[in-house]
DRENBA-850026 format. One record per residue (C-alpha): x, y, z; residue number from 1; residue in one letter. Coordinates in steps of 0.2 Angstrom, whole numbers, padded with zeros to 4 digits. Each point is the difference from the previous one (the first is absolute). Example, Ala and Ser with C-alpha at 12.3 -4.5 7.8 and 13.67 -1.06 7.14 Angstrom:
REM DRENBA-850026
      c1      c2      c3   kollo   kollum
    0062   -0022    0039       1        A
    0006    0017   -0003       2        S
//
This chain:
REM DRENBA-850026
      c1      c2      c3   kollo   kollum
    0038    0070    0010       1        X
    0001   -0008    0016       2        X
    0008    0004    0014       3        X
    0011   -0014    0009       4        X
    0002    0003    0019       5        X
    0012   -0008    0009       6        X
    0004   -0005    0017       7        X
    0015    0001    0009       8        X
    0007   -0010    0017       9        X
    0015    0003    0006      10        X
    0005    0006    0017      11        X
    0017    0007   -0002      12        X
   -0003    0018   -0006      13        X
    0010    0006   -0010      14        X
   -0002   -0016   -0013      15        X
   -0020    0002    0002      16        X
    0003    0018   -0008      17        X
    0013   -0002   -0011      18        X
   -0011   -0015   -0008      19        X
   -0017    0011    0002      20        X
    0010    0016   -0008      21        X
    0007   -0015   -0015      22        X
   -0019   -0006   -0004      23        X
   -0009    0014    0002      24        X
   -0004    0007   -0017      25        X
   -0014    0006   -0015      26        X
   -0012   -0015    0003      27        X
    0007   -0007    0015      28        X
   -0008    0005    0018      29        X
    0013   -0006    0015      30        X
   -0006   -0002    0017      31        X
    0013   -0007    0016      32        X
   -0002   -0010    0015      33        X
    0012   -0002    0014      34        X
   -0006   -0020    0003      35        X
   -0012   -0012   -0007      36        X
   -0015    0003    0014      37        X
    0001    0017   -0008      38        X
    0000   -0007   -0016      39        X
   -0014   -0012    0003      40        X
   -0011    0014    0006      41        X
    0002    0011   -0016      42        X
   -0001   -0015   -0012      43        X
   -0018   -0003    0009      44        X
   -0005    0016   -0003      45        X
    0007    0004   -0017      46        X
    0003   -0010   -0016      47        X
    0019   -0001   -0006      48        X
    0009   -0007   -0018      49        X
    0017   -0003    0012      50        X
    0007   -0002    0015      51        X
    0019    0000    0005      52        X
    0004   -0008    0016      53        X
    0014   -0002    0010      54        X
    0000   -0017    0006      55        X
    0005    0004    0018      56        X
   -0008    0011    0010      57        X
   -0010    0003    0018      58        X
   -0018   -0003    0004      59        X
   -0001   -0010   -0017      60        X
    0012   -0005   -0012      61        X
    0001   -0001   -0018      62        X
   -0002   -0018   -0003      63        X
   -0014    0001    0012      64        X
   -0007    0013   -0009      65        X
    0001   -0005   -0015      66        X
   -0010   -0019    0009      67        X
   -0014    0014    0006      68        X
    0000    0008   -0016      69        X
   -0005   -0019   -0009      70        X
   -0012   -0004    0016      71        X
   -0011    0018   -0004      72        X
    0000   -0005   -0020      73        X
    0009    0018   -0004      74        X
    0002    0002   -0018      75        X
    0015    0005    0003      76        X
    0020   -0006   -0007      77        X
    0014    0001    0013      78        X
    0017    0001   -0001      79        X
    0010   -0004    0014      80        X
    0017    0009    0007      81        X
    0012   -0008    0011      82        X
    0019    0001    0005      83        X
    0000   -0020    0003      84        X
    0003   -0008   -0019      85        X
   -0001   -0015    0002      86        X
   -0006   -0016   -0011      87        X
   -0013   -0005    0016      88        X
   -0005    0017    0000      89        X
   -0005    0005   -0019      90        X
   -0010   -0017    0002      91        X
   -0009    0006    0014      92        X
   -0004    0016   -0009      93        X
   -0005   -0010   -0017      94        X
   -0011   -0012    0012      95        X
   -0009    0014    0009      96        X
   -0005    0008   -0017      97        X
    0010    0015   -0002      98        X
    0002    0007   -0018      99        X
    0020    0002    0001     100        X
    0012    0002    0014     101        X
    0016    0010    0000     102        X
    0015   -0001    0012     103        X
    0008    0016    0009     104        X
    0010    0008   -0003     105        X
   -0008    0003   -0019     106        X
    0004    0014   -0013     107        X
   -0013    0012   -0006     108        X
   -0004   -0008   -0018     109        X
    0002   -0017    0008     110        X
   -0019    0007    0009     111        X
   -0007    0009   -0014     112        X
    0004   -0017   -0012     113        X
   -0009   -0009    0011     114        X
   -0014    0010    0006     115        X
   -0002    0004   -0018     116        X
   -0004   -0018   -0003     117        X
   -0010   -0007    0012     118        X
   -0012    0016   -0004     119        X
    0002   -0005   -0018     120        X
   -0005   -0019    0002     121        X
   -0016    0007    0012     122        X
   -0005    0013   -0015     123        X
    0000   -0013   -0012     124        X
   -0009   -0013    0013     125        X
   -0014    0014    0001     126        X
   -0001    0001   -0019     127        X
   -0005   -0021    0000     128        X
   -0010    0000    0014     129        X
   -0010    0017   -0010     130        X
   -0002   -0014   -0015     131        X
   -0005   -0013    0016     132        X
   -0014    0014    0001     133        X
   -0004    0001   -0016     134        X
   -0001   -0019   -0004     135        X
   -0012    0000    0018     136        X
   -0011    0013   -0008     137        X
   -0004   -0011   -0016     138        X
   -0002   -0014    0009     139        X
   -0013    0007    0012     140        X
   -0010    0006   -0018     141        X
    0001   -0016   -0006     142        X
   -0007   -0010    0016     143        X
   -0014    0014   -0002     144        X
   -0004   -0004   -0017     145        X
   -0010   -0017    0001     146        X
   -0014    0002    0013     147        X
   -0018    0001   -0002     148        X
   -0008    0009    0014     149        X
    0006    0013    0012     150        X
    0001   -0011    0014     151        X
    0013   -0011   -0008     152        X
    0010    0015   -0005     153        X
    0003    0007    0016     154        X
    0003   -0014    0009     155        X
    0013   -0004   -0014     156        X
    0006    0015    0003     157        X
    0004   -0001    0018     158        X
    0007   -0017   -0005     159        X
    0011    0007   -0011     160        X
    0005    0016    0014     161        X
    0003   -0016    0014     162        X
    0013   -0007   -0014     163        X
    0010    0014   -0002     164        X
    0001    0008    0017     165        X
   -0002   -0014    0010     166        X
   -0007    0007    0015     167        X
   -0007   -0009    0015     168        X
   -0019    0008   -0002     169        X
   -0007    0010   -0014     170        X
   -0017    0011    0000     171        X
   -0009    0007   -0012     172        X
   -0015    0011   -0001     173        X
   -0013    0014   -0007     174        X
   -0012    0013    0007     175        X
   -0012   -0009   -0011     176        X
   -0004   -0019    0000     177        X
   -0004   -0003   -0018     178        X
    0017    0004   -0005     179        X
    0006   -0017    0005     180        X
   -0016   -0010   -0004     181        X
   -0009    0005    0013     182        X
    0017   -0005    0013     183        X
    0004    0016    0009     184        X
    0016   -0006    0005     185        X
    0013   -0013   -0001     186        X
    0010   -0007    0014     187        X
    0013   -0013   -0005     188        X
    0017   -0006    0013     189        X
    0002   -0011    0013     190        X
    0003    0015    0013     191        X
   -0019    0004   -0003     192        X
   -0007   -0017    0004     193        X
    0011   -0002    0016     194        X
   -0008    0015    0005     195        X
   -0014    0012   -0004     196        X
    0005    0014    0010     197        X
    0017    0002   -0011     198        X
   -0015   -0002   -0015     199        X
   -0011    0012    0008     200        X
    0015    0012    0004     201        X
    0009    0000   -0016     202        X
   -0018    0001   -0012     203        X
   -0004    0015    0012     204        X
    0017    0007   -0002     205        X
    0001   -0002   -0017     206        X
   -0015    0010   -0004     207        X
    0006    0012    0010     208        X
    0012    0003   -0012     209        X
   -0008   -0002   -0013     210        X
   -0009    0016    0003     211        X
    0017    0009   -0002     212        X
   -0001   -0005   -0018     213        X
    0017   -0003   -0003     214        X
    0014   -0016    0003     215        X
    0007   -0002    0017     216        X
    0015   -0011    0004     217        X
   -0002   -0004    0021     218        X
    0017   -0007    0009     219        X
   -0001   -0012    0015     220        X
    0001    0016    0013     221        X
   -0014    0009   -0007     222        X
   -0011   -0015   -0001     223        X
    0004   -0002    0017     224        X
   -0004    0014    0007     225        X
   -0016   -0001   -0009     226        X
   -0004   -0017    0008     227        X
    0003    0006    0014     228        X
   -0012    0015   -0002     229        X
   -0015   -0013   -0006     230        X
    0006   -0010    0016     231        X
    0006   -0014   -0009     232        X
    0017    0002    0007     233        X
   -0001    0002    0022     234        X
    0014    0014    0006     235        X
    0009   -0016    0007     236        X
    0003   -0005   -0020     237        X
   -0013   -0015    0003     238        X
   -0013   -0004   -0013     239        X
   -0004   -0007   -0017     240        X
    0007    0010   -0013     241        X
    0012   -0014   -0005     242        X
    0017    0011    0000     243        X
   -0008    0009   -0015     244        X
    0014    0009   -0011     245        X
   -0005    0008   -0016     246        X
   -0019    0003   -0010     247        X
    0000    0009   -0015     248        X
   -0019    0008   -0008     249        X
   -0004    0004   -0019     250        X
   -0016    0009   -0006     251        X
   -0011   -0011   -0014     252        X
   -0015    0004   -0006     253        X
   -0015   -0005   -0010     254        X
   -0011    0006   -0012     255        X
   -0015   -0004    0015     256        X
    0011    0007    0015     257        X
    0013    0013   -0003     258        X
    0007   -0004    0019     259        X
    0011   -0014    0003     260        X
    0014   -0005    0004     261        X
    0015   -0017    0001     262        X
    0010   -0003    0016     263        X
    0010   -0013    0004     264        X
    0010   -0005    0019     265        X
    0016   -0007    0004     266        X
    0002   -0006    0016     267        X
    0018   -0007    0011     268        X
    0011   -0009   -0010     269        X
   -0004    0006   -0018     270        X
    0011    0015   -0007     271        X
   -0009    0017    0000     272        X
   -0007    0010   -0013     273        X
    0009    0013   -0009     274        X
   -0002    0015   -0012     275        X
    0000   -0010   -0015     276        X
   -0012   -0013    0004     277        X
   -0013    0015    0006     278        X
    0003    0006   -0020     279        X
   -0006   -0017   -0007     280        X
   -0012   -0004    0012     281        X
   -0007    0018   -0005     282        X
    0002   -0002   -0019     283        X
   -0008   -0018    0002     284        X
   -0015    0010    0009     285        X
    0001    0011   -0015     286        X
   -0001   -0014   -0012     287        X
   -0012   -0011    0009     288        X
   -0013    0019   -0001     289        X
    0002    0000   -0018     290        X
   -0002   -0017   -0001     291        X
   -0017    0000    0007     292        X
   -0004    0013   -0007     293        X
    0003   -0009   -0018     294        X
   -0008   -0016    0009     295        X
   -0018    0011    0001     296        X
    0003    0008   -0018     297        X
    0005   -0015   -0011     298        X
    0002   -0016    0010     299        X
    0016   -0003   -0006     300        X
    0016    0011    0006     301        X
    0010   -0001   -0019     302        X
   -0001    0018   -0001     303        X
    0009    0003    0017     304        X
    0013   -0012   -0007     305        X
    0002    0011   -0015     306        X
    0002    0015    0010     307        X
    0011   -0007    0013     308        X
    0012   -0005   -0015     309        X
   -0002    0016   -0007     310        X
    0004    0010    0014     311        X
    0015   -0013    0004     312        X
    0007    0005   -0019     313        X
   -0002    0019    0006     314        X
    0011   -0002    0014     315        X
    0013   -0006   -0009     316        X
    0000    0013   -0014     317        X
    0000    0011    0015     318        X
    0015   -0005    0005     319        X
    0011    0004   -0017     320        X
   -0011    0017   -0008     321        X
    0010   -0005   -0017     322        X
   -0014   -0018   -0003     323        X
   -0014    0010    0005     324        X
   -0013   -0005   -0013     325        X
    0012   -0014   -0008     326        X
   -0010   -0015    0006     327        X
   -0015    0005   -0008     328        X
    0012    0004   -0017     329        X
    0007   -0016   -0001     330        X
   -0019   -0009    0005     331        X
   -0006    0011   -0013     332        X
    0013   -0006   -0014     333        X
    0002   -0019    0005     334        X
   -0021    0000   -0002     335        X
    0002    0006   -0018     336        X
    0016   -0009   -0006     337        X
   -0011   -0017    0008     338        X
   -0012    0004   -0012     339        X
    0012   -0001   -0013     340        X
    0005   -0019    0004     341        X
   -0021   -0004    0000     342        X
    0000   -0001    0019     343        X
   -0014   -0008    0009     344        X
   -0010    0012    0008     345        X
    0006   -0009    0017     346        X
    0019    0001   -0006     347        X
   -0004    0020   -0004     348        X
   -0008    0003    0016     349        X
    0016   -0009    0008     350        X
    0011    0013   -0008     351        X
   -0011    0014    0005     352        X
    0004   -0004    0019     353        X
    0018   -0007   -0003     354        X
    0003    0018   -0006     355        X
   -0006    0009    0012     356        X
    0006   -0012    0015     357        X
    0019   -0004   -0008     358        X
    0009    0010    0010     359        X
   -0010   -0001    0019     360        X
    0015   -0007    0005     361        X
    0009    0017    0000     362        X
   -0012    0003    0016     363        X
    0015   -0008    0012     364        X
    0015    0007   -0009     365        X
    0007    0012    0009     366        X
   -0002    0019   -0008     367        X
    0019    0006    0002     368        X
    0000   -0016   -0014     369        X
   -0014    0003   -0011     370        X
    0003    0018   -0001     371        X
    0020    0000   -0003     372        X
    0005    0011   -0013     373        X
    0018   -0009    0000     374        X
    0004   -0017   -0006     375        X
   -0004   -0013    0012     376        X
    0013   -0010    0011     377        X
    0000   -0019   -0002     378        X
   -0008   -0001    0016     379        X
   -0015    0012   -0005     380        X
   -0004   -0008   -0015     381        X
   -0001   -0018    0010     382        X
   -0014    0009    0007     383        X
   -0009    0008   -0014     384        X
    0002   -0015   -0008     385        X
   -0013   -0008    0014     386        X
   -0016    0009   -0004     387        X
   -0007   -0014   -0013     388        X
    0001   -0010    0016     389        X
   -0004    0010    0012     390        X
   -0017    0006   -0011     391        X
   -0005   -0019   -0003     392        X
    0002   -0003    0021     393        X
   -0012    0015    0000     394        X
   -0013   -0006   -0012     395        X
    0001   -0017    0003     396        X
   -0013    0001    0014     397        X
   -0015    0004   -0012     398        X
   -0008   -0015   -0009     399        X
   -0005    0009   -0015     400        X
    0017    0006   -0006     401        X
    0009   -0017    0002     402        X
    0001    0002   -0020     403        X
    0009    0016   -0001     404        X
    0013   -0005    0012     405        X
    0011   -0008   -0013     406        X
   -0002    0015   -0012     407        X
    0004    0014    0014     408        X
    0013   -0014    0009     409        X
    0009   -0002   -0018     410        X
    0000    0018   -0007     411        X
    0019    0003    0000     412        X
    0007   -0016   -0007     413        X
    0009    0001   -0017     414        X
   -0001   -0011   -0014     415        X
    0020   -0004    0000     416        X
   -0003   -0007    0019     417        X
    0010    0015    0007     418        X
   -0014    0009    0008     419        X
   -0010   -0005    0019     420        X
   -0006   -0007    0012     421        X
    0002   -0017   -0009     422        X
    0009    0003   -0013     423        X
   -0009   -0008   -0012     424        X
    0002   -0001   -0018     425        X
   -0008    0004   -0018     426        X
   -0020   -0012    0000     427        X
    0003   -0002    0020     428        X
   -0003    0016    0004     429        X
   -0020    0001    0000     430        X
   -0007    0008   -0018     431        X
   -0011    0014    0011     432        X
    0017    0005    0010     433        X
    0008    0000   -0018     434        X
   -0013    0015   -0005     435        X
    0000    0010    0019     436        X
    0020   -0001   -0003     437        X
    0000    0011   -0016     438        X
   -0013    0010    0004     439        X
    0006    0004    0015     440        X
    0019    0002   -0007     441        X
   -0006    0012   -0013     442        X
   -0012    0012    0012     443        X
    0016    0000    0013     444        X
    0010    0009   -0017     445        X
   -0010    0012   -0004     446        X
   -0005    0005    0019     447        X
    0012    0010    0011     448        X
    0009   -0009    0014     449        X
    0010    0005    0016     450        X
    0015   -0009   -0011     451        X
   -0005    0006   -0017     452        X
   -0008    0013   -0012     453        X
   -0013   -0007   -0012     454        X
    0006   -0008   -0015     455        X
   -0009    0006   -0017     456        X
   -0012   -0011   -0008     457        X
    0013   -0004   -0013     458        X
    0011   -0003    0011     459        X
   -0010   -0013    0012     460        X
   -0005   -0009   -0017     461        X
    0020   -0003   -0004     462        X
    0003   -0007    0018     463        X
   -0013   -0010   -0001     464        X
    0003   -0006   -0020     465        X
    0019   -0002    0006     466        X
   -0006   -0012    0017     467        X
   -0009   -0010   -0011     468        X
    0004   -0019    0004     469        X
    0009    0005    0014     470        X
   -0011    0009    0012     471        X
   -0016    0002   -0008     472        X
   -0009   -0015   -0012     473        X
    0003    0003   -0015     474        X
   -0019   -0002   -0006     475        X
   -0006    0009    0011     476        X
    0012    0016   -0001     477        X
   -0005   -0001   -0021     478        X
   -0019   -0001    0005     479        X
    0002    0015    0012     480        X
    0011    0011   -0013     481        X
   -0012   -0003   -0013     482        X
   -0013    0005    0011     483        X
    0006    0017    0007     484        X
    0005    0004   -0020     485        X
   -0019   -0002   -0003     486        X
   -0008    0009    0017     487        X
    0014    0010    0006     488        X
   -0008    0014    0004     489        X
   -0014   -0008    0009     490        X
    0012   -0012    0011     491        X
    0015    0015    0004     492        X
   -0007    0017   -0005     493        X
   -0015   -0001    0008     494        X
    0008   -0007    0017     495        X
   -0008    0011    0016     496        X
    0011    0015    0002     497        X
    0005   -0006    0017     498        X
    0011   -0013   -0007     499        X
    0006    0008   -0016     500        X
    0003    0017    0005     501        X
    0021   -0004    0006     502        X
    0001   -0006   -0018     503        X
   -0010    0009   -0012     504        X
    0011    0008   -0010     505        X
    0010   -0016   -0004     506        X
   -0014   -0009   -0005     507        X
   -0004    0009   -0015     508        X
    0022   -0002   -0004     509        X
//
């Protein structure tokens, strides 16, 4: 789990450690500061969820801070303290971008209340930019898809790296030539055509580090001092490095050149880079290796696409250990209850995916949810009841599963019109969702959840005889009934062991 650390500012002492000693707990790392230069300094050197600022203080206060902190791009939220409450003065706080602001003199639970919730609306911030991620990742594969030479994919490529990180120069380049279509490197940004010693300096630095084999994030200070080193930079702080203040460098690689690499360069004026960006940046090095890899193999990158999805499905039956195996159940059953219904082969090929997609969109619930063994609150299950919208954001960056998106976004509406996201109601509700939503009710019965044991077979087949015309179509529970009473053992019995083991023994009840 991780840790939250949390800044302090305050410069009366006794309050900094009675508020230090009140935060400080399993999970939560405190570290104090007697005035905001102080804070500045470690907030440079050191990432933190939360700062806690008095507003004023010597040598820098908290509203100035709190200014600095927004100048620096910090990922950081701020709650401001100050003895002063007045209407002009929770503006200014709002206006600067603090989180919250409480007035002294506070009690206690006043500051755990609202620490508690400014760390809960970042945790739940993280969790959609992590989806943000996800949908960047598919949409990179996608742009891959439709090119004919290599040429044209890398260059796509580096298009589609400029897009999402805009930085002010990109370079990108292998050992071996050919990897690239005979390019051995690729210089894009207006601070390389302004200057070619920045391009000569950053291509050589780049490689440099390349040969460490492994991502590095560089902050302006270190870039500095390496400019300085080449002579780019004089002692006096005069030259052409354009005020240079983050580069980040990936590894990618080719079935032609197993050395390469992607960087990209933020000069003055642009917010630096940070931790998570160097993670995409690598998993889209990652992804662009695989993809030409693919790109030599088969001309076409599908397979990839499959993969990616198949490991983005993983991740979220990762997250709850009680659906491992499930999406592949219920793709395995909606397959053979289409077939019942004289499917195209297109339609059963729809259902195939939809059921092994429908629920991607638990990837940006948050696990305390998905793996609660109590009843949820209201305001949990408004969250839960997201993931059909948050899986058809995910998806709907690749082309070729446009025509699942209704069946995976539809999956938990209910025939009387009670169920979500829309609502919809009896023929509205998209025949293909109609069939995931049995199949899927009836493998979530007789599995063992975090909330339940597993039903028995004859159990699941009253629910669902008893939901019939109001949760479930009606046809299409009586087609899946007559179905398991013909190949029961071959659609339950024979389940992997994996998914049947916490419910055996009911089964055979």
């Amino acid at each position: 789990m991780h840790t939250v650390k949390i800044l302090v500012v305050e410069d009366e002492p006794e309050l900094l450690e009675l508020i230090s000693e009140t935060l400080s707990g399993p999970q939560r790392y405190v570290v104090t500061a007697y005035n905001g230069a102080d804070a500045l300094r470690l907030l440079r050197k050191e990432p933190f969820d939360l700062v806690l600022s008095d507003i004023r203080m010597p040598k820098l206060d908290g509203i100035g801070l709190l200014r600095k902190i927004t100048e620096c791009s910090l990922d950081v939220d701020v709650i401001l303290l100050t003895g002063y409450g007045t209407v002009e003065n929770a503006v200014d706080c709002v206006k600067s971008g603090a989180a919250d602001y409480l007035l002294k003199p506070f009690r206690i639970d006043q500051l755990c209340d609202a620490v508690d919730k400014v760390l809960r609306e970042r945790s739940l911030r993280q969790q959609r930019k992590s989806v943000g991620n996800l949908a960047k990742m598919l949409g990179l594969n996608n742009a891959l898809q439709n090119h004919k030479d290599m040429r044209s994919l890398v260059k796509e490529f580096v298009l589609q790296v400029g897009r999402t990180f805009e930085p002010d120069g990109i370079a990108m380049f292998f050992d071996d030539g050919q990897a690239m279509g005979h390019m051995r490197h690729i210089l894009v940004g207006p601070i390389f055509r302004d200057d070619t010693r920045i391009r000569d300096w950053f291509l050589g630095l780049s490689q440099s580090l390349l040969r460490q084999g492994k991502p590095r994030l560089l902050g302006a200070d270190l870039l500095e001092r390496v400019a300085r080193r080449s002579g780019l930079v004089s002692d006096e702080g005069q030259g052409g490095h354009a005020g240079m203040v983050s580069a980040m460098i990936a590894p990618v690689s080719s079935p032609v050149s197993k050395t390469g690499a992607i960087a990209v360069l933020r000069s003055c004026g642009q917010p630096p880079y940070t931790l998570q960006n160097l993670q995409l940046l690598t998993i889209f090095g990652a992804h662009a290796s695989s993809c030409f890899e693919s790109f030599q193999a088969i001309g076409r990158l599908r397979d990839v696409n499959r993969q990616m999805v198949t490991s983005f499905v993983s991740a979220v039956e990762a997250k709850d250990p009680y659906t491992r195996g499930h999406s592949e159940q219920v793709s395995i059953y909606a397959e053979a209850l289409g077939r019942e219904f004289s499917l195209t082969g297109r339609e059963l090929e729809i259902l195939r995916i939809a059921g092994t997609l429908h629920d991607i969109g638990k990837i940006g619930i948050p696990d305390s949810i998905l793996n609660k063994p109590e009843r949820l609150t209201a305001d949990e299950y408004e969250v839960i009841v997201r993931h059909p919208v948050i899986g058809r954001d995910i998806l709907a960056e690749v082309d070729s599963l446009h025509d699942v998106l209704p069946v995976i976004y539809h999956h938990h509406e209910r025939v009387d019109g009670t169920g979500y996201p829309d609502g919809l109601a009896g023929q509205g509700i998209p025949f293909l969702s109609r069939v995931i939503s049995v199949v899927d009710g009836f493998e979530a019965m007789i599995s063992a959840r975090a909330y339940q044991p597993a039903r028995s077979l004859e159990k699941a087949k009253t629910i669902l005889a008893d939901g019939a015309g109001s949760q479930w179509d009606s046809e299409v529970v009586e087609a899946w009934l007559a179905l398991l009473h013909r190949k029961e053992d071959a659609f339950v019995l024979r389940r992997p062991p994996a998914i049947r083991c916490a419910g055996a023994s009911s089964l055979q009840a």
